[in-house]
Backbone as JSON Lines, residues from 0, in Angstrom:
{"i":0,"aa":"X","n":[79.0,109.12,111.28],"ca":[78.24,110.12,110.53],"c":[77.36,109.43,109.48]}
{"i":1,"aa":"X","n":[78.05,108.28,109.23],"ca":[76.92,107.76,108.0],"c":[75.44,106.98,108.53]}
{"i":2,"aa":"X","n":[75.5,106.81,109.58],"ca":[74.21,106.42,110.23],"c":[73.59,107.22,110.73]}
{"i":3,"aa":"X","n":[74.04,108.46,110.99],"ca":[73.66,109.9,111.29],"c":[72.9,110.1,110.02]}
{"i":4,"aa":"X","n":[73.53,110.21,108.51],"ca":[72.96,110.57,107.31],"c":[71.91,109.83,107.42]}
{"i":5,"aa":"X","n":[72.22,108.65,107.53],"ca":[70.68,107.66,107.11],"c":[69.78,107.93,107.62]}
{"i":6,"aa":"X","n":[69.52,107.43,109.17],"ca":[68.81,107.94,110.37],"c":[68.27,109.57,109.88]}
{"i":7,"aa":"X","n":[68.76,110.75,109.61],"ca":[67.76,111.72,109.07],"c":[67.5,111.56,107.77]}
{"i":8,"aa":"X","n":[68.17,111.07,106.69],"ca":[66.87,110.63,105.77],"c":[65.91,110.02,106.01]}
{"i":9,"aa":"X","n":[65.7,108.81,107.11],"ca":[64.6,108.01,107.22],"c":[63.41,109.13,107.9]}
{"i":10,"aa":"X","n":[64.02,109.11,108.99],"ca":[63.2,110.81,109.81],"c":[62.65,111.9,108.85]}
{"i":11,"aa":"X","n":[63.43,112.12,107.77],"ca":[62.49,113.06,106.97],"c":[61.91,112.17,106.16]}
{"i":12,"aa":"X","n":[61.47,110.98,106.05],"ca":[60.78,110.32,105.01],"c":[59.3,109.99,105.99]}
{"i":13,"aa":"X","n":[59.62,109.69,107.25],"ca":[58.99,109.27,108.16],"c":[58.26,109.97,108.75]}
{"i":14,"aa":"X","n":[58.81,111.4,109.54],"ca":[57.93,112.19,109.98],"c":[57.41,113.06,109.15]}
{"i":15,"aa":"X","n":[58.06,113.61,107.82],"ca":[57.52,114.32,106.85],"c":[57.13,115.53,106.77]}
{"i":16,"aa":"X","n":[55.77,115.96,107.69],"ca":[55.11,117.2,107.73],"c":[55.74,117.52,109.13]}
{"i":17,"aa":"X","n":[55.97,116.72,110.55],"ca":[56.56,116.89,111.62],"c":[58.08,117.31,111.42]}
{"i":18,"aa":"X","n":[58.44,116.9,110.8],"ca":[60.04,117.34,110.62],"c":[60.35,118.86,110.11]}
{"i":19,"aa":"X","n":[59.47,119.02,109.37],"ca":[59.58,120.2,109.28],"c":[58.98,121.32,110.06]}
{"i":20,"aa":"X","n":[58.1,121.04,110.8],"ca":[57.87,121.57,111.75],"c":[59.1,121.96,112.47]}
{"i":21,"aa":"X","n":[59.36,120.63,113.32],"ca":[60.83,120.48,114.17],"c":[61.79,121.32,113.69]}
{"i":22,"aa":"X","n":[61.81,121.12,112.7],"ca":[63.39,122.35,111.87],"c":[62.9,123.43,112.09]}
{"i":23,"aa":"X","n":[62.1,123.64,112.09],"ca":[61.71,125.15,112.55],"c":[61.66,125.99,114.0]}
{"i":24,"aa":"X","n":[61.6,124.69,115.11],"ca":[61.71,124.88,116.18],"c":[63.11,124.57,116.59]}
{"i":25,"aa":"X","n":[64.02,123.48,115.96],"ca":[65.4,123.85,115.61],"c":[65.74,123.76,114.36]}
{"i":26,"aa":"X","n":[66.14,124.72,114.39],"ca":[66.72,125.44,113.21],"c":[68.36,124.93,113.15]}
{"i":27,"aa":"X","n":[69.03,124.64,114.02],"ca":[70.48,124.14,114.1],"c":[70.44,122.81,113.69]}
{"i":28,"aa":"X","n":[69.51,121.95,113.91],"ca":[69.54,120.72,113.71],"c":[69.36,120.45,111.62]}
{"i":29,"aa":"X","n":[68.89,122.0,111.07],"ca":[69.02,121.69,109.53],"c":[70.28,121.54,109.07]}
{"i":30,"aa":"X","n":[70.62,120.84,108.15],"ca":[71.69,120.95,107.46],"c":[72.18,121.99,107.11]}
Protein backbone atom coordinates (compact mmCIF):
# COMPACT_ATOMS: atom_id res chain seq x y z
CA UNK A 1 0.00 0.00 0.00
CA UNK A 2 2.78 2.39 0.54
CA UNK A 3 3.88 2.37 -3.06
CA UNK A 4 0.30 2.48 -3.92
CA UNK A 5 0.30 5.95 -1.74
CA UNK A 6 3.30 7.19 -3.51
CA UNK A 7 2.61 6.09 -7.05
CA UNK A 8 -0.88 8.30 -6.69
CA UNK A 9 0.75 11.14 -5.24
CA UNK A 10 3.21 11.22 -8.08
CA UNK A 11 0.11 10.67 -10.64
CA UNK A 12 -1.64 13.55 -9.13
CA UNK A 13 1.45 15.72 -9.27
CA UNK A 14 2.07 14.46 -12.78
CA UNK A 15 -1.04 14.27 -14.57
CA UNK A 16 -2.64 17.14 -12.64
CA UNK A 17 -5.51 18.51 -14.82
CA UNK A 18 -5.87 14.66 -16.35
CA UNK A 19 -6.32 13.14 -13.07
CA UNK A 20 -8.91 14.84 -12.32
CA UNK A 21 -10.57 14.37 -15.13
CA UNK A 22 -10.00 10.47 -14.62
CA UNK A 23 -11.61 10.71 -11.06
CA UNK A 24 -14.40 11.74 -12.56
CA UNK A 25 -14.69 9.06 -15.00
CA UNK A 26 -13.76 6.86 -11.95
CA UNK A 27 -15.01 7.96 -9.26
CA UNK A 28 -14.04 4.62 -7.15
CA UNK A 29 -10.56 5.03 -7.83
CA UNK A 30 -10.84 8.57 -5.37
CA UNK A 31 -9.91 8.19 -2.05
Amino acid sequence: MGFAAGDAAAQHVTLGAFGKTLRQNLPQRSP
